[in-house]
N, CA, C and O atoms as a Tripos MOL2 file, in Angstrom:
@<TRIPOS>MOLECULE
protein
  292   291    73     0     0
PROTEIN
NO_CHARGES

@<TRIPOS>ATOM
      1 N        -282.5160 -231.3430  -78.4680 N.3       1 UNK1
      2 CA       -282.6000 -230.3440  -77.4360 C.3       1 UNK1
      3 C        -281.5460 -230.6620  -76.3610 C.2       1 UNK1
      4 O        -281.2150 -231.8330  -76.1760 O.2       1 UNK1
      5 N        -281.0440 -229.7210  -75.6910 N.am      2 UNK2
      6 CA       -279.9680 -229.7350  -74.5760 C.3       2 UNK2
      7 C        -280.6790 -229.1260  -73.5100 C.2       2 UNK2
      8 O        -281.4950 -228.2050  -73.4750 O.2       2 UNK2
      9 N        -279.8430 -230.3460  -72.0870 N.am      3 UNK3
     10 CA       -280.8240 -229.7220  -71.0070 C.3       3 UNK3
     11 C        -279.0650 -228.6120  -70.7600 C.2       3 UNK3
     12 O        -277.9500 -228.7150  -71.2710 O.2       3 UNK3
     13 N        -279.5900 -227.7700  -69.8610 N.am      4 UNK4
     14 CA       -278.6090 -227.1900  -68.9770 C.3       4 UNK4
     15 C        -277.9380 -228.2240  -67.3680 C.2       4 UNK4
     16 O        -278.5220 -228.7320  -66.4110 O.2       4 UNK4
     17 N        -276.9870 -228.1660  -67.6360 N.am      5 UNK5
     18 CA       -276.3530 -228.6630  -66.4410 C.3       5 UNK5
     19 C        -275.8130 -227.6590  -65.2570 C.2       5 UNK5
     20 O        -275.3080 -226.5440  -65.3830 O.2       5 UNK5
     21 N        -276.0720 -228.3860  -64.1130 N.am      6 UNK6
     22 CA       -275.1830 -227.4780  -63.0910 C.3       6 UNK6
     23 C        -274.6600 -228.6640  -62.3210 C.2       6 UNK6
     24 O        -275.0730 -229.7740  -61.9860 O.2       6 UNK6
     25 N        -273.2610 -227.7340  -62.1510 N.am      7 UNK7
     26 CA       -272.3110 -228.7550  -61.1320 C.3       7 UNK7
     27 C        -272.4420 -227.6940  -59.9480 C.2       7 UNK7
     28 O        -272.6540 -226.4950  -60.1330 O.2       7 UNK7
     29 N        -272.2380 -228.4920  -58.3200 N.am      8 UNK8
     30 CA       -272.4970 -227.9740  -57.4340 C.3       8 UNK8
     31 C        -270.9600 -228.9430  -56.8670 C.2       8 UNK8
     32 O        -270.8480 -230.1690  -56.8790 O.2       8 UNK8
     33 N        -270.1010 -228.1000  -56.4850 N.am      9 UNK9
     34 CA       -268.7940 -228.6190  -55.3000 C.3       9 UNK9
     35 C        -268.9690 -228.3500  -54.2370 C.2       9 UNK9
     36 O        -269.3350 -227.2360  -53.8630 O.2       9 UNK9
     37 N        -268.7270 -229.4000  -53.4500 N.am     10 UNK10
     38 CA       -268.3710 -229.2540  -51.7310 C.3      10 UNK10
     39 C        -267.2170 -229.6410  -51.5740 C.2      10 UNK10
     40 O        -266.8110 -230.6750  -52.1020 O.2      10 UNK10
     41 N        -266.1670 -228.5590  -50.4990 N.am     11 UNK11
     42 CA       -264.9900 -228.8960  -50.2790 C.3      11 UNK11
     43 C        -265.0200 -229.7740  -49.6450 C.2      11 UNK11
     44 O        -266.1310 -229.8190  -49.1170 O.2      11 UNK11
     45 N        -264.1790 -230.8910  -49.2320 N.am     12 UNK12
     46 CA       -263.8800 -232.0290  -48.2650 C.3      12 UNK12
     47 C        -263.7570 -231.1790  -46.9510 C.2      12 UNK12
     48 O        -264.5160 -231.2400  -45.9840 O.2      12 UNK12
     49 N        -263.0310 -230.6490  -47.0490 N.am     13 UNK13
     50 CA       -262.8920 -230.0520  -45.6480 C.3      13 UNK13
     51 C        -263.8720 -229.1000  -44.5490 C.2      13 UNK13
     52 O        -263.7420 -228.7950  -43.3630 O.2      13 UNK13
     53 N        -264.8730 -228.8210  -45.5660 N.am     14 UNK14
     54 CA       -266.4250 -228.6280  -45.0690 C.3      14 UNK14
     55 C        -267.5650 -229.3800  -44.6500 C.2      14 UNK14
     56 O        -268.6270 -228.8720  -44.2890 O.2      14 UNK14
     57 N        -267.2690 -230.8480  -44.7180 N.am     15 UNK15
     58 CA       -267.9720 -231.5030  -44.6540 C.3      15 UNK15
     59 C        -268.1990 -231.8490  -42.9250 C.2      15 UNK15
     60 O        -267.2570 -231.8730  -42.1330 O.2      15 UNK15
     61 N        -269.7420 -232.1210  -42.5210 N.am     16 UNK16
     62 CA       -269.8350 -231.8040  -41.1390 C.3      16 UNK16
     63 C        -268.8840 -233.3650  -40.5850 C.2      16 UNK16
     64 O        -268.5580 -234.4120  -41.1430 O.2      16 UNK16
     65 N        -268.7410 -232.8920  -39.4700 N.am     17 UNK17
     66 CA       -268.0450 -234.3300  -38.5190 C.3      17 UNK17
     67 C        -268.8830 -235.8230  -38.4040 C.2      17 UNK17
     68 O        -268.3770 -236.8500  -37.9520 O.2      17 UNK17
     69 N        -269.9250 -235.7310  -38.7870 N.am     18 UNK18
     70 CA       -271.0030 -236.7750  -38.6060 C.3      18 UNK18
     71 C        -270.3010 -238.1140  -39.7790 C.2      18 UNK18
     72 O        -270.1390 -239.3270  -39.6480 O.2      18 UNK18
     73 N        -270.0030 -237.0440  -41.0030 N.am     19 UNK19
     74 CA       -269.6330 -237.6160  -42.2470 C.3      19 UNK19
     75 C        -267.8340 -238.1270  -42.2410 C.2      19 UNK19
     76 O        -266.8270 -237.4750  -41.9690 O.2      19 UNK19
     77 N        -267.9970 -239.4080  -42.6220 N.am     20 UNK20
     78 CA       -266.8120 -240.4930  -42.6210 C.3      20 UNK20
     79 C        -265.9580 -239.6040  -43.9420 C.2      20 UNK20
     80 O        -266.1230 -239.4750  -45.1550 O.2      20 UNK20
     81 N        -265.1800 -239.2100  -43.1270 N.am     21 UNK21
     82 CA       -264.2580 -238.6860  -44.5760 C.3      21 UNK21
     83 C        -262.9590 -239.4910  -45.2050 C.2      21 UNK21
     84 O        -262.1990 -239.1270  -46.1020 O.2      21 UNK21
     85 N        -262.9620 -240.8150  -44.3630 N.am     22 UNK22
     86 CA       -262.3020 -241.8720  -45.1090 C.3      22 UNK22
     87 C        -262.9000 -242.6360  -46.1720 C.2      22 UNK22
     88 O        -262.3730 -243.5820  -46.7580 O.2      22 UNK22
     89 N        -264.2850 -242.0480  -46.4170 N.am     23 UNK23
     90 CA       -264.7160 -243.2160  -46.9790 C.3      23 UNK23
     91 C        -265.5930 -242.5350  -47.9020 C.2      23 UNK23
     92 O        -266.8000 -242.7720  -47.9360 O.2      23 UNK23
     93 N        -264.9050 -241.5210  -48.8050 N.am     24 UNK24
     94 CA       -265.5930 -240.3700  -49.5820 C.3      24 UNK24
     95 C        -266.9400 -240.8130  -50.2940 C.2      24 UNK24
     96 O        -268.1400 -240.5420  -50.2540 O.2      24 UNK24
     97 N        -265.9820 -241.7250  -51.0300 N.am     25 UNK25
     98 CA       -266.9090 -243.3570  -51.8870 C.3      25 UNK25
     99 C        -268.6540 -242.7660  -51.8280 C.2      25 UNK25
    100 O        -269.4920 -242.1770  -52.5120 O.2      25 UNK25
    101 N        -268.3920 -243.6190  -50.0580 N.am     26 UNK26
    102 CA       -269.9080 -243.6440  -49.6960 C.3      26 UNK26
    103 C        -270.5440 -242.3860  -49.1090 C.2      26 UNK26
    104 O        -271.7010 -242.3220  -48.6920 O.2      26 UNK26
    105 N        -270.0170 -241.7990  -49.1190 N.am     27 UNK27
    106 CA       -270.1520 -240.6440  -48.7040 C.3      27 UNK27
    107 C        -271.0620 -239.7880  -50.2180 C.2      27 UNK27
    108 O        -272.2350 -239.4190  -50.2640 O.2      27 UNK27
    109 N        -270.2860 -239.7200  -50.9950 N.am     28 UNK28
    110 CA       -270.7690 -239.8400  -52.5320 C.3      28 UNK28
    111 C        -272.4630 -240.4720  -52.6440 C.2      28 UNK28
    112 O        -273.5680 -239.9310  -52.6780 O.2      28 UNK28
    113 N        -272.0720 -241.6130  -52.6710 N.am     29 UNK29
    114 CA       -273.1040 -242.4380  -52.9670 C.3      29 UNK29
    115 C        -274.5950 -242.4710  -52.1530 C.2      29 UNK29
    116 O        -275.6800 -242.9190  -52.5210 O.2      29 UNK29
    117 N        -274.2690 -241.9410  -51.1460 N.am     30 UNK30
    118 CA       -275.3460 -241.5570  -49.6640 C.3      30 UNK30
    119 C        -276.2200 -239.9940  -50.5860 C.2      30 UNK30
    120 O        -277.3870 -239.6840  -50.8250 O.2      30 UNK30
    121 N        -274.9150 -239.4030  -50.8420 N.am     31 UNK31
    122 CA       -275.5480 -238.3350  -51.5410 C.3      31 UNK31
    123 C        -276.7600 -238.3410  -52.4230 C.2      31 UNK31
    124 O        -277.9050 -237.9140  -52.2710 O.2      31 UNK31
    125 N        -276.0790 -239.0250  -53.4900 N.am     32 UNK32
    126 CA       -277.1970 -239.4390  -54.5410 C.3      32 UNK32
    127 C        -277.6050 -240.1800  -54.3520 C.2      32 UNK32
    128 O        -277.8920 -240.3710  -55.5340 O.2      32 UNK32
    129 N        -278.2240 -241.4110  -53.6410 N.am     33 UNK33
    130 CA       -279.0670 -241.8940  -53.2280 C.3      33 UNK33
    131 C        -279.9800 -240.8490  -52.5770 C.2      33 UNK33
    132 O        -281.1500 -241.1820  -52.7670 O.2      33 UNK33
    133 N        -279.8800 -239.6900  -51.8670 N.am     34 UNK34
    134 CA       -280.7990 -239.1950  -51.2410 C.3      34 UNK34
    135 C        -281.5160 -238.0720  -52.4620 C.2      34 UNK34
    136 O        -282.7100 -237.7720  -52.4660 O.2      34 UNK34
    137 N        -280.7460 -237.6850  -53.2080 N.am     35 UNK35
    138 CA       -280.7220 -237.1360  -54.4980 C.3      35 UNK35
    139 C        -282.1320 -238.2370  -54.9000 C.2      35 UNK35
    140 O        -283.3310 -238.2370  -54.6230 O.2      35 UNK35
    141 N        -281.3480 -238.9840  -55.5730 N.am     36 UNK36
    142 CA       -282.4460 -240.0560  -55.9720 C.3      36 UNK36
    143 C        -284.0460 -240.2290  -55.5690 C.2      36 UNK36
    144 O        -285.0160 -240.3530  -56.3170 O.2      36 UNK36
    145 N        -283.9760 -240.1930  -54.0600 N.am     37 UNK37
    146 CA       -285.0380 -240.4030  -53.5990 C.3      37 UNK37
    147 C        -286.4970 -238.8690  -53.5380 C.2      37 UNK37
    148 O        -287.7040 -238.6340  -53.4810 O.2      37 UNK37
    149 N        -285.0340 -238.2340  -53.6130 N.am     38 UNK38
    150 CA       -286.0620 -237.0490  -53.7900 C.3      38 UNK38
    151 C        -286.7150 -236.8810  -55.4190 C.2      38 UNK38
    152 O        -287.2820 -235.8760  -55.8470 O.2      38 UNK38
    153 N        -286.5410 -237.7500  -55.9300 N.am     39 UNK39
    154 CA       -286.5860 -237.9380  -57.4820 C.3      39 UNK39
    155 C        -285.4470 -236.5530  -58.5630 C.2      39 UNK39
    156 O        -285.8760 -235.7310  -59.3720 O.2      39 UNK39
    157 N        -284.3260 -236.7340  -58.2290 N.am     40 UNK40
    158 CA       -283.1800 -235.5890  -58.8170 C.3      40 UNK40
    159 C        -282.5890 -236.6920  -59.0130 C.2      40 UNK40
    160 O        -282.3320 -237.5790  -58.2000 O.2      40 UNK40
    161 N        -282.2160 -236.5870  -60.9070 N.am     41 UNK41
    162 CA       -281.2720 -236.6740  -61.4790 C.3      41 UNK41
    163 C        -280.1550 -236.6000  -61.1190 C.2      41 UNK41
    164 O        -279.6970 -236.8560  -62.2320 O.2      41 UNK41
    165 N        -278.9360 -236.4170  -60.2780 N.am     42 UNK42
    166 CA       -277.7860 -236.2220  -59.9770 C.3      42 UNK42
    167 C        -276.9540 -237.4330  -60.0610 C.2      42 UNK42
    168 O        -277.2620 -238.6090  -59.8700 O.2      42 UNK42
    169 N        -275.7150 -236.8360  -60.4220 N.am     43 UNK43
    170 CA       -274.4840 -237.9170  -60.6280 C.3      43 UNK43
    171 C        -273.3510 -237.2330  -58.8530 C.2      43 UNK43
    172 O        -273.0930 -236.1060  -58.4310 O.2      43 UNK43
    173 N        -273.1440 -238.0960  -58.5480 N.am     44 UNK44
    174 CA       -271.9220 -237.5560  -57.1190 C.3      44 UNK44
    175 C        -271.0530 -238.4130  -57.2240 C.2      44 UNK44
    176 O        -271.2110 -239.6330  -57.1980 O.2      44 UNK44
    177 N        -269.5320 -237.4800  -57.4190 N.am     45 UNK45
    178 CA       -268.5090 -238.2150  -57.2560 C.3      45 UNK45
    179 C        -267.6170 -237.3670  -56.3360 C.2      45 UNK45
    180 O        -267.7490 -236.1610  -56.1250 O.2      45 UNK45
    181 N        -266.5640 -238.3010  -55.7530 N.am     46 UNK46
    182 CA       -265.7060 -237.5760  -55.3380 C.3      46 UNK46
    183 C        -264.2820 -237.9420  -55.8710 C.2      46 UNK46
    184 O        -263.8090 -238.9620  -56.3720 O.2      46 UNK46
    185 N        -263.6740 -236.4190  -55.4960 N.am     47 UNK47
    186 CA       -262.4610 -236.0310  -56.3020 C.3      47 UNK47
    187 C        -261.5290 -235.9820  -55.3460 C.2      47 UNK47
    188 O        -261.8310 -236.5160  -54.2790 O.2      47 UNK47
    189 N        -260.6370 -235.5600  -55.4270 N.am     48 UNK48
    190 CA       -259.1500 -235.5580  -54.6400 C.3      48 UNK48
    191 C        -259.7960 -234.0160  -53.6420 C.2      48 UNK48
    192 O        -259.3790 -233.9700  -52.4850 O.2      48 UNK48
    193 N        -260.4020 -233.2760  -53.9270 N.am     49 UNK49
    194 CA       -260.3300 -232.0090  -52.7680 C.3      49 UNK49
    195 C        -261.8550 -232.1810  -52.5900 C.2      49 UNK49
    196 O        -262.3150 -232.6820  -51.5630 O.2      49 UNK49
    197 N        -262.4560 -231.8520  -53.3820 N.am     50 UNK50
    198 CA       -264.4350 -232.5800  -53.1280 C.3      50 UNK50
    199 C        -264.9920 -232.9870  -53.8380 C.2      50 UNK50
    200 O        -264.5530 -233.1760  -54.9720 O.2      50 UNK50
    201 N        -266.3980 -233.3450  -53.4100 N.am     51 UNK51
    202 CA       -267.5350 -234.1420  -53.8810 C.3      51 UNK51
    203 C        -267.6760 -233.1090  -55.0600 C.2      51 UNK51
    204 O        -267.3790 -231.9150  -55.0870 O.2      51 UNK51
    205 N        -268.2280 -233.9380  -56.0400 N.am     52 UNK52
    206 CA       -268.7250 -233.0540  -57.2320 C.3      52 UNK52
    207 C        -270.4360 -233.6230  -58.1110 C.2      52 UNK52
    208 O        -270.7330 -234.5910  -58.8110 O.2      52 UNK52
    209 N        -271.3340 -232.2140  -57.4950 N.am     53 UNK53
    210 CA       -272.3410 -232.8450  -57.7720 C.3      53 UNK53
    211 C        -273.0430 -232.6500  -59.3910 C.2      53 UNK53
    212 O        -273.2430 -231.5010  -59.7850 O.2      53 UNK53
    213 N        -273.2580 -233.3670  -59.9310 N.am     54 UNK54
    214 CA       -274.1530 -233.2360  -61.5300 C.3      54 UNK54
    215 C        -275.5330 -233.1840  -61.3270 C.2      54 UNK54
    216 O        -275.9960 -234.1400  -60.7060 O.2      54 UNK54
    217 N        -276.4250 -232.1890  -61.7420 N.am     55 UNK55
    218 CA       -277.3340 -232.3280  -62.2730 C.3      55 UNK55
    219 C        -278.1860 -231.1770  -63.6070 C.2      55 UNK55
    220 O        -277.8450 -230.3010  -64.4010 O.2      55 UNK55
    221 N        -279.4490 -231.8970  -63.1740 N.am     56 UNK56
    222 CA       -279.9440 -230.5650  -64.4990 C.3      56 UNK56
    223 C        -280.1290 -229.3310  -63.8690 C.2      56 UNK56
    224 O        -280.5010 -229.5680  -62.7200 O.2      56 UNK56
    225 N        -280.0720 -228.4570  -64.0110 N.am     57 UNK57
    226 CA       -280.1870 -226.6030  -63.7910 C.3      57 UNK57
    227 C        -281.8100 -226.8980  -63.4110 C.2      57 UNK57
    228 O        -281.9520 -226.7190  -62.2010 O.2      57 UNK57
    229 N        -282.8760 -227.2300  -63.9560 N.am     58 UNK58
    230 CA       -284.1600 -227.3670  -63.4490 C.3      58 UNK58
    231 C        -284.1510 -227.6340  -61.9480 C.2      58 UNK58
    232 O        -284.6200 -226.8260  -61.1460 O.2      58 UNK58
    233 N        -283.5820 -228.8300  -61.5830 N.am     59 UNK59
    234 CA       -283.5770 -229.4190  -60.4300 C.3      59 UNK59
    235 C        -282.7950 -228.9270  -59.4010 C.2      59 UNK59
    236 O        -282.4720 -229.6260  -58.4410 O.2      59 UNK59
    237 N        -282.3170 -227.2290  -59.6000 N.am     60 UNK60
    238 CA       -281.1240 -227.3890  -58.5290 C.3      60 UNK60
    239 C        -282.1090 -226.5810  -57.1500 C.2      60 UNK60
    240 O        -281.4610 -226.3600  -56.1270 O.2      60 UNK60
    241 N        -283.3440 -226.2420  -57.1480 N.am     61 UNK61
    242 CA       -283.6610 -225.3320  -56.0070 C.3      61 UNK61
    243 C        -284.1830 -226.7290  -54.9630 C.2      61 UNK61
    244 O        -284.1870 -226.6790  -53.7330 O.2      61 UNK61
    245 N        -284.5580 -227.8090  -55.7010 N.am     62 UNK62
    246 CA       -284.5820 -229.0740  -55.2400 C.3      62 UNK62
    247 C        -283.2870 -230.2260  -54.6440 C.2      62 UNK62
    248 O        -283.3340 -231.0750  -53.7540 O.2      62 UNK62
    249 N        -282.2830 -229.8510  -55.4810 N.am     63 UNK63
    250 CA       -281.0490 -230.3480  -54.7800 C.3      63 UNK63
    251 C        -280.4730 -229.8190  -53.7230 C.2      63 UNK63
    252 O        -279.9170 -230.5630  -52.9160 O.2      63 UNK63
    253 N        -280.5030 -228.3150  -53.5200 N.am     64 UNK64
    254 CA       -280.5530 -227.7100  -52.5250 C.3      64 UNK64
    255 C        -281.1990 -227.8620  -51.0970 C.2      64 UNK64
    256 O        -280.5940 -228.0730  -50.0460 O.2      64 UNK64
    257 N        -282.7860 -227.6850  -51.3130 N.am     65 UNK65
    258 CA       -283.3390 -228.6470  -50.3480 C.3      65 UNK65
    259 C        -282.3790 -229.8910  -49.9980 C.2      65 UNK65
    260 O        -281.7730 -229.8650  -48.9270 O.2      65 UNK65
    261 N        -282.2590 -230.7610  -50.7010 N.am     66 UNK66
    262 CA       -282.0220 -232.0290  -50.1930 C.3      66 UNK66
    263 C        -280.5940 -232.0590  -49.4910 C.2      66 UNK66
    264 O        -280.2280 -232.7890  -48.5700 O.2      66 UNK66
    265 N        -279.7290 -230.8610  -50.3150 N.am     67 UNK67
    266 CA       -278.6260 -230.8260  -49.5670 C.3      67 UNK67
    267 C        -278.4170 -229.9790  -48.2490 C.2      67 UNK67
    268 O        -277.3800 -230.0980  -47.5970 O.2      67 UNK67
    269 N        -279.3220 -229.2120  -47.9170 N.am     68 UNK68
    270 CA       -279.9870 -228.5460  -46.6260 C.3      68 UNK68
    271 C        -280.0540 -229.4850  -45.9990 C.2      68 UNK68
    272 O        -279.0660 -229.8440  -45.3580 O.2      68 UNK68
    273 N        -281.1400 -230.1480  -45.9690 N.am     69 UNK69
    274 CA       -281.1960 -231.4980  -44.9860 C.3      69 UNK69
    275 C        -280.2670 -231.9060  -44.9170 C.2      69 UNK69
    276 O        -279.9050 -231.7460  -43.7510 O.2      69 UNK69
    277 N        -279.1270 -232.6690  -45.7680 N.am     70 UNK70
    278 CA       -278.0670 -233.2020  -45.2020 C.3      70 UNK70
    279 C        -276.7430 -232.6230  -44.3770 C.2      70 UNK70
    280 O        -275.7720 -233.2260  -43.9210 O.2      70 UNK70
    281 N        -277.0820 -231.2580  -44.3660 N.am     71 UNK71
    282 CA       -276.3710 -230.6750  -42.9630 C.3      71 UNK71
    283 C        -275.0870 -229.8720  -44.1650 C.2      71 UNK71
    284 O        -274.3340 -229.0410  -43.6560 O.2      71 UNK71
    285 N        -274.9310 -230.1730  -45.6530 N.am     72 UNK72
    286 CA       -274.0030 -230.2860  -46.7930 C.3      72 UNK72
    287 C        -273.6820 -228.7300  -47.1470 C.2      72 UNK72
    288 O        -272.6930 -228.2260  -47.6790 O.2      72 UNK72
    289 N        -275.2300 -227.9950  -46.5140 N.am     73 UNK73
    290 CA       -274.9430 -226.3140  -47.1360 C.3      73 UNK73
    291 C        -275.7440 -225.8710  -46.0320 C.2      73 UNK73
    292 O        -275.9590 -224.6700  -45.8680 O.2      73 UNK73
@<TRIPOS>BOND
     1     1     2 1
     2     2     3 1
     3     3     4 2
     4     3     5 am
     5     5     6 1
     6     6     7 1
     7     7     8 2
     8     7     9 am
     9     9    10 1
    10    10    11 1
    11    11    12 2
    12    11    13 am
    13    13    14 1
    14    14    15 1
    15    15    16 2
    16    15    17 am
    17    17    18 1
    18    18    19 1
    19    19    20 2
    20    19    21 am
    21    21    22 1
    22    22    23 1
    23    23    24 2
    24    23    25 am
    25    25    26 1
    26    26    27 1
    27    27    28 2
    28    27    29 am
    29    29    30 1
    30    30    31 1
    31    31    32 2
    32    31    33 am
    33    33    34 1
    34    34    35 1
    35    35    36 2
    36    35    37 am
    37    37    38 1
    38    38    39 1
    39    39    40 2
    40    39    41 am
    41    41    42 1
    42    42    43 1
    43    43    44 2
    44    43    45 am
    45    45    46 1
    46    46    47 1
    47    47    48 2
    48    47    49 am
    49    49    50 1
    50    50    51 1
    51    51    52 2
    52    51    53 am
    53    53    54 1
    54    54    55 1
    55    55    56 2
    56    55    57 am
    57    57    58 1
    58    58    59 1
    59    59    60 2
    60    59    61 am
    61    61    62 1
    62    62    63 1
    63    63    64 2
    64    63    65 am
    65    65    66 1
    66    66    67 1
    67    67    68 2
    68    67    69 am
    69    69    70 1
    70    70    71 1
    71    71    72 2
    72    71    73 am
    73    73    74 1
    74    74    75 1
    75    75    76 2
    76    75    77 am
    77    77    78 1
    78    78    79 1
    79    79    80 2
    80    79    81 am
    81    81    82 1
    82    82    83 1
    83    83    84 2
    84    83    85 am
    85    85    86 1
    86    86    87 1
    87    87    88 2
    88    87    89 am
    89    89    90 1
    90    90    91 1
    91    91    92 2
    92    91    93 am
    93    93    94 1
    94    94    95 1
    95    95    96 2
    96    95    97 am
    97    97    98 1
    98    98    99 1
    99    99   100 2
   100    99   101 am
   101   101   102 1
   102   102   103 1
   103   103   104 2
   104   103   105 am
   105   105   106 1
   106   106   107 1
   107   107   108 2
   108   107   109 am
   109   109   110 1
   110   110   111 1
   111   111   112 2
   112   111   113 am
   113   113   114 1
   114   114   115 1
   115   115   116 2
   116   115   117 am
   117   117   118 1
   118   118   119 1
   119   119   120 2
   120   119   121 am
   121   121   122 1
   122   122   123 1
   123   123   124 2
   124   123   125 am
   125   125   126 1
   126   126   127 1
   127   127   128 2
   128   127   129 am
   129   129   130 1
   130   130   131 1
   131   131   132 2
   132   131   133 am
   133   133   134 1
   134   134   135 1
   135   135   136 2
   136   135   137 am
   137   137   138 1
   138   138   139 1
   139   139   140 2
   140   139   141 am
   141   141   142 1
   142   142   143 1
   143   143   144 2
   144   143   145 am
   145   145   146 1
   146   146   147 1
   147   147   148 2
   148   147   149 am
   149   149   150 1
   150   150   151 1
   151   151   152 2
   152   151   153 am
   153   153   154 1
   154   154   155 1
   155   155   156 2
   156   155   157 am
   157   157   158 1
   158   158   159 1
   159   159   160 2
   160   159   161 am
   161   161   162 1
   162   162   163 1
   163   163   164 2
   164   163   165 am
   165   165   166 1
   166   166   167 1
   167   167   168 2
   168   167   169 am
   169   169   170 1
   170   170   171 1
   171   171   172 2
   172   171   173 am
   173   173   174 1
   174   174   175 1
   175   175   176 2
   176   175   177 am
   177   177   178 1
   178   178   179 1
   179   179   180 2
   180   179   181 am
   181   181   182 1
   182   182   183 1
   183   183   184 2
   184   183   185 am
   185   185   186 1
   186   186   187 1
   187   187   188 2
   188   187   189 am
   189   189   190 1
   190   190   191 1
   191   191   192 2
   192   191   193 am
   193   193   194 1
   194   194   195 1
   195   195   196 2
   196   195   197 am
   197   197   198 1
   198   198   199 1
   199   199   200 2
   200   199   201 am
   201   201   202 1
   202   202   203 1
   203   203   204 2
   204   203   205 am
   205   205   206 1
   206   206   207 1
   207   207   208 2
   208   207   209 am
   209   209   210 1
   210   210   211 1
   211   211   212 2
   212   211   213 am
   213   213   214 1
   214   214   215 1
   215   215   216 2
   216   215   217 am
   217   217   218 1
   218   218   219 1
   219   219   220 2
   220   219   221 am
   221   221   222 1
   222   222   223 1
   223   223   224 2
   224   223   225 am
   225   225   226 1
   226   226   227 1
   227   227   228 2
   228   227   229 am
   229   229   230 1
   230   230   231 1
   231   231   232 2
   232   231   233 am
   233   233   234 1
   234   234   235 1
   235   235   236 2
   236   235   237 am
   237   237   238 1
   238   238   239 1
   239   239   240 2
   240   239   241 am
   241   241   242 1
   242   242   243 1
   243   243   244 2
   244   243   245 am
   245   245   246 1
   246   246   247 1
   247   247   248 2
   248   247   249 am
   249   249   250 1
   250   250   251 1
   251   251   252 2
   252   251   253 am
   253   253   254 1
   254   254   255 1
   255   255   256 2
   256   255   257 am
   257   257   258 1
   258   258   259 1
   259   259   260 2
   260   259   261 am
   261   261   262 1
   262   262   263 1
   263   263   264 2
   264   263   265 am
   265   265   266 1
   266   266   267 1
   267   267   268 2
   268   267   269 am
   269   269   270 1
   270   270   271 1
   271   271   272 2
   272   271   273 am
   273   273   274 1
   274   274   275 1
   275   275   276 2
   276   275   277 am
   277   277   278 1
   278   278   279 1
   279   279   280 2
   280   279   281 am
   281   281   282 1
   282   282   283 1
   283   283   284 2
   284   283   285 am
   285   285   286 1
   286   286   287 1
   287   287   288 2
   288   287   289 am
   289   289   290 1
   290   290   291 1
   291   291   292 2
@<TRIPOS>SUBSTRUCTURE
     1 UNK1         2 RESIDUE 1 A UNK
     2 UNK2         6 RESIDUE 1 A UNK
     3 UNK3        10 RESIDUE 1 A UNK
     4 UNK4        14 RESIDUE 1 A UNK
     5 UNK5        18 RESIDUE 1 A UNK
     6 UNK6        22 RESIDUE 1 A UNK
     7 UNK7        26 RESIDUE 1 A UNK
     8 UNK8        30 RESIDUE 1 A UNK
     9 UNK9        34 RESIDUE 1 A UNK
    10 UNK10       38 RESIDUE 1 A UNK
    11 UNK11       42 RESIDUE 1 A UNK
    12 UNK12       46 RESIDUE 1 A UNK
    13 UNK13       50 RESIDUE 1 A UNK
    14 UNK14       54 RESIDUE 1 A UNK
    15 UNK15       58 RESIDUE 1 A UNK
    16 UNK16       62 RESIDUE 1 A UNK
    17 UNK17       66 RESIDUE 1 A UNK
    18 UNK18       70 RESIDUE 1 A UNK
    19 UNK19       74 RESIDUE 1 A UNK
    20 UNK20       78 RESIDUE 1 A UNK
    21 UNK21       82 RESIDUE 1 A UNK
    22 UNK22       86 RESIDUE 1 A UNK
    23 UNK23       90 RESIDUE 1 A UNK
    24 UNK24       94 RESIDUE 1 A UNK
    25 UNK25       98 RESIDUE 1 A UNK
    26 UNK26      102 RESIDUE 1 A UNK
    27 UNK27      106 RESIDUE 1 A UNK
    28 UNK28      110 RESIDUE 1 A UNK
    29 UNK29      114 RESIDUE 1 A UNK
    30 UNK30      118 RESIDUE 1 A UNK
    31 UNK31      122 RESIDUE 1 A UNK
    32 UNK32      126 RESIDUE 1 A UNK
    33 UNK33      130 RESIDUE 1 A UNK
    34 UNK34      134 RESIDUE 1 A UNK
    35 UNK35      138 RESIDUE 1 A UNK
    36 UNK36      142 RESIDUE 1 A UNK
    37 UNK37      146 RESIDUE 1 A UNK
    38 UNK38      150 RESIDUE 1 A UNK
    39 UNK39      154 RESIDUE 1 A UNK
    40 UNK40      158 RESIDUE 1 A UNK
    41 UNK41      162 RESIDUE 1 A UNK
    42 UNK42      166 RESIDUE 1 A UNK
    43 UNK43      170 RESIDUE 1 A UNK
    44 UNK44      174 RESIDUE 1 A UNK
    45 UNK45      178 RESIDUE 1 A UNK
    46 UNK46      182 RESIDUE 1 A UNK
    47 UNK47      186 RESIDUE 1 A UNK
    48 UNK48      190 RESIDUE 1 A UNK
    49 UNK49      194 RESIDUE 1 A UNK
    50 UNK50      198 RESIDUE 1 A UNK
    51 UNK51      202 RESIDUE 1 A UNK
    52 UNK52      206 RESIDUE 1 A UNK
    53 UNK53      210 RESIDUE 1 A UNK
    54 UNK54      214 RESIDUE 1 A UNK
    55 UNK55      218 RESIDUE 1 A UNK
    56 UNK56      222 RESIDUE 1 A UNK
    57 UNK57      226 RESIDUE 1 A UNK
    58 UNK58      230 RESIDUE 1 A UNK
    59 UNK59      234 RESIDUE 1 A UNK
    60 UNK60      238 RESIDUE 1 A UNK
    61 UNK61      242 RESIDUE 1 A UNK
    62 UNK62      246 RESIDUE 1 A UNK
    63 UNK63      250 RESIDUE 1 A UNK
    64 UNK64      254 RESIDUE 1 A UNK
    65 UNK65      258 RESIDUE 1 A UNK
    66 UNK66      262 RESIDUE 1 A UNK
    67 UNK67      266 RESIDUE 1 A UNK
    68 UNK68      270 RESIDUE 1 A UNK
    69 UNK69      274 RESIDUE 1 A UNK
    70 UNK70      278 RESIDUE 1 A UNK
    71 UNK71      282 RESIDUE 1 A UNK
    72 UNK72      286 RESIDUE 1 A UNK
    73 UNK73      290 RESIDUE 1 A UNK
């Protein structure tokens, strides 16, 4: 069986002022850690223009939430 995936992009240049944009890395990693905690599957990396988020299509009205809170959308 195959799950469905959805990728979710944020431009770099959208990202609020709070967020270290030298330091995409962790910036990334803050992500999915909070991902994480909300119990979501997600992979976050960042790319040369933005963050690029992975997860399953189930989980995205939940990644949303979480990316609400982080000020991200």
């Amino acid at each position: 069986m195959t799950m469905a995936t959805t990728t979710i992009r944020i431009d770099i240049d959208t990202l609020p002022d709070h967020l270290n944009r030298s330091r995409l890395n962790s910036v990334a990693a803050s992500i999915e850690a909070a991902m994480t905690e909300a119990g979501i599957r997600a992979d976050c990396s960042d790319l040369f223009s933005h963050l690029k988020i992975e997860l399953p299509t189930t989980q995205l009205a939940a990644a949303s939430a979480v990316l609400a809170e982080l000020q991200l959308i």
